[in-house]
N, C-alpha and C positions, 0 to 999 in steps of 0.2 A: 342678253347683255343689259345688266340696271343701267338707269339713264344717269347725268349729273343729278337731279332731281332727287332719286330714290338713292343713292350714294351719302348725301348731305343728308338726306331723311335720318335714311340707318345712324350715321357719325354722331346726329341732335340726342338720336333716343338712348347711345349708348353711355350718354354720359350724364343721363338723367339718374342711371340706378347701375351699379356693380354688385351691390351685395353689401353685406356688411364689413368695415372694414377693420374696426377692433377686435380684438382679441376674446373679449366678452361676444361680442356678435357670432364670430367665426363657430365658439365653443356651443353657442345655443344654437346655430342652424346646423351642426356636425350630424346630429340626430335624427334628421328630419325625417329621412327614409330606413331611418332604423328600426328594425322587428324587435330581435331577441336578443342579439348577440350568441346566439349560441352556436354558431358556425362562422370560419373565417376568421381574423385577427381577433386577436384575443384585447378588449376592452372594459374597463369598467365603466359602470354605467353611471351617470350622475348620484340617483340615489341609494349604490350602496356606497361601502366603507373602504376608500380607496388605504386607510390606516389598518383595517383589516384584514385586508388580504395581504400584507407587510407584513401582519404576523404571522399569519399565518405560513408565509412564505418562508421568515426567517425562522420561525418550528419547525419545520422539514427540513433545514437545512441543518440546524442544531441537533436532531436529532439522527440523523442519517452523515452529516461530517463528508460531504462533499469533498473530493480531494485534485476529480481534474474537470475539464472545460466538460469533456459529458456527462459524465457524473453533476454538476454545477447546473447543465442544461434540463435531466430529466428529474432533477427535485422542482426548476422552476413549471414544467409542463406536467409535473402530478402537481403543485400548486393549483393552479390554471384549469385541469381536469376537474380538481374539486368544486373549484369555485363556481366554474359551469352549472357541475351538477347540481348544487345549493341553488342556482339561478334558474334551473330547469325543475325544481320543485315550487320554487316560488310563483311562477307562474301557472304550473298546473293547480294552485291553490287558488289563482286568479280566474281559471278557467270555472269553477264553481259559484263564484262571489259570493253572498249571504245564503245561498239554497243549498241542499243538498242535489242536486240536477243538475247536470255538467250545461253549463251555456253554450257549448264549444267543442263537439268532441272532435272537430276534424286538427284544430289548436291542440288539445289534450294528448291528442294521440303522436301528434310531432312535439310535444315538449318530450313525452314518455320516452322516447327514441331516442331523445337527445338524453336523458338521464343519464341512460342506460349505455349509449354511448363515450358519456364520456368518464361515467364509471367505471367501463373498461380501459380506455384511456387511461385512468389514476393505476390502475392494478398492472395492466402493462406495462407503463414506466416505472413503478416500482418494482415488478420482477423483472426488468431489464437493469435496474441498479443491483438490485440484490444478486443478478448471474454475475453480472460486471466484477463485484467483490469476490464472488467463489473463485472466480478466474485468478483474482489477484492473488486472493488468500493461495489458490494452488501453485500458482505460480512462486510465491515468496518459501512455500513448505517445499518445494519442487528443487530451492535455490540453498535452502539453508540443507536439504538432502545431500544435494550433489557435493555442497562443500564436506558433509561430516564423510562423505564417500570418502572424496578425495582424504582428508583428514587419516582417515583409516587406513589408507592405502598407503601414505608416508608414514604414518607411524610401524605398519608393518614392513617397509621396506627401511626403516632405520631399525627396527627391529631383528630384522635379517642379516644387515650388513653389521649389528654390532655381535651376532652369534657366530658371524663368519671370523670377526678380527678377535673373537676370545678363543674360537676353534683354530687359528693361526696361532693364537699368543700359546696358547697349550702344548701344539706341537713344537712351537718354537723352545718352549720351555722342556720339552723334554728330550728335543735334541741338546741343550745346554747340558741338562741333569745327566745324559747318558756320556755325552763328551767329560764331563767333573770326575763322573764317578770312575770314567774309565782313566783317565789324567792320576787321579789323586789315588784308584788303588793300586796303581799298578807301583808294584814293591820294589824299591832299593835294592841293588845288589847286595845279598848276605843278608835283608828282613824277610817277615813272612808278609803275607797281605794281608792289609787292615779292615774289615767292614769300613764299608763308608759312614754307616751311623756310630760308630764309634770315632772316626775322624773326625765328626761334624760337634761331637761332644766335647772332644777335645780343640776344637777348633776354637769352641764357646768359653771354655775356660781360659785359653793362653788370653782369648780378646777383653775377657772380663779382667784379666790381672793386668793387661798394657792398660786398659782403660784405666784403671784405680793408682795404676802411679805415675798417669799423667795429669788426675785430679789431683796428686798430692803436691806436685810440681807446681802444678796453677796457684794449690793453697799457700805453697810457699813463697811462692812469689808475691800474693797478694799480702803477707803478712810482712 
């Protein structure tokens, strides 16, 4: 159990020092126990080009046309993946300094890991955009199939049902033609019977001569 004594001690010393408390302060001790960054939240680091990796960011995205939230996600983690790996060169070029003699190989050897890991990382989330689009592209050829299906399929069944109502009009027409011909040859007491294509000649005649003296009627009126 601290006494009063060591109670007051602790409260004096704690308000001697917190840390820093501006913004500038906070941003320069964030680092303090930081290695590499090449594991864990993804950060840049003071000196590279926080304007760089913007473009680069925004070229992945331009180029590849991002269209939903994952797609959107796995251009910004092949960003991220590159950027690593550029970060994981740059220090195994650290690991040599002016010599040709590595300073460092136990360093060396976990930046190389890190490359190569997140090398794969860029390549994997780029083959995981690029399946993502085959799906869709399948999907969209999949969708415009099944419509020309269907499409096919009602144009053969209107198809069908207008062979059916010409093979009705047909028969209907020669039940008509069979009923006329039987109607119209059948002969007057005291005539002989007439072909019916001879009746239909003569039919055309009488109509052509009513017609022409009821144009003459018209003309005379109009005059």
């Amino acid at each position: 159990m601290p006494t009063e004594a060591q109670v007051a001690a602790n409260q004096q010393n704690a308000t001697l020092s917190t840390g820093p408390t501006t913004q500038q302060g906070k941003d320069a001790i964030c680092f303090n126990a930081f290695r590499h960054g090449l594991a864990g939240r993804f950060v840049i680091l003071p000196h590279e080009d926080k304007h760089e990796f913007q473009e680069l960011y925004f070229s992945l995205k331009a180029e590849h046309r991002p269209s939903t939230p994952t797609e959107h996600l796995l251009i910004e983690r092949m960003a991220e993946h590159w950027w690593l790996a550029q970060r994981a060169l740059y220090l195994q070029q650290l690991c040599f300094g002016e010599s040709e003699t590595c300073q460092d190989p136990k360093q060396l050897a976990l930046y190389l890991r890190y490359q190569t890991t997140h090398d794969r990382g860029f390549h994997k989330c780029l083959n995981e955009l690029l399946r993502l689009r085959a799906q869709k592209r399948k999907a969209e050829i999949g969708s415009v199939s099944q419509k020309q299906k269907e499409a096919d399929v009602a144009r053969k069944q209107e198809l069908h049902e207008a062979r059916v109502r010409l093979a009705n009009a047909r028969a209907s027409h020669l039940e008509i033609d069979s009923d006329i011909r039987q109607t119209i040859e059948a002969p007057l007491p005291g005539h002989v019977r007439i072909p019916f294509e001879d009746l239909c000649d003569a039919f055309k005649v009488v109509v052509n001569e009513v017609n022409g003296r009821y144009k003459a009627k018209l003309q005379e009126k109009a005059a």
